[in-house]
C-alpha positions in Angstrom: -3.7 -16.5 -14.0 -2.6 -14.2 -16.6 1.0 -13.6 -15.7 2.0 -13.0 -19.4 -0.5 -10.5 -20.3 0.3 -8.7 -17.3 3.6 -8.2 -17.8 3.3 -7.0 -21.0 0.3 -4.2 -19.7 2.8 -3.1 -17.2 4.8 -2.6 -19.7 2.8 -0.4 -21.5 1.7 1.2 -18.7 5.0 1.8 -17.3 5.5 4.0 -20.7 2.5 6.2 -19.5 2.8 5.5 -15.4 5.7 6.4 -13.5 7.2 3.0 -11.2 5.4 4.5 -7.8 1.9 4.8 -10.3 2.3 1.8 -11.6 2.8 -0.1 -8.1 -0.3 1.4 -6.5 -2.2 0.0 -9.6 -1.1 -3.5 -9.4 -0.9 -3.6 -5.4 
């Protein structure tokens, strides 16, 4: 899988995405 480079995307999208966003997105 690509755990790494999802980190670092929610990263970035956490900058842009508020946490609730963000959460919906991945889940």
């Amino acid at each position: 899988m690509h755990n790494r480079n999802h980190r670092n995307m929610i990263k970035d999208l956490s900058s842009f995405f508020p946490m609730q966003e963000l959460n919906k997105h991945i889940y």
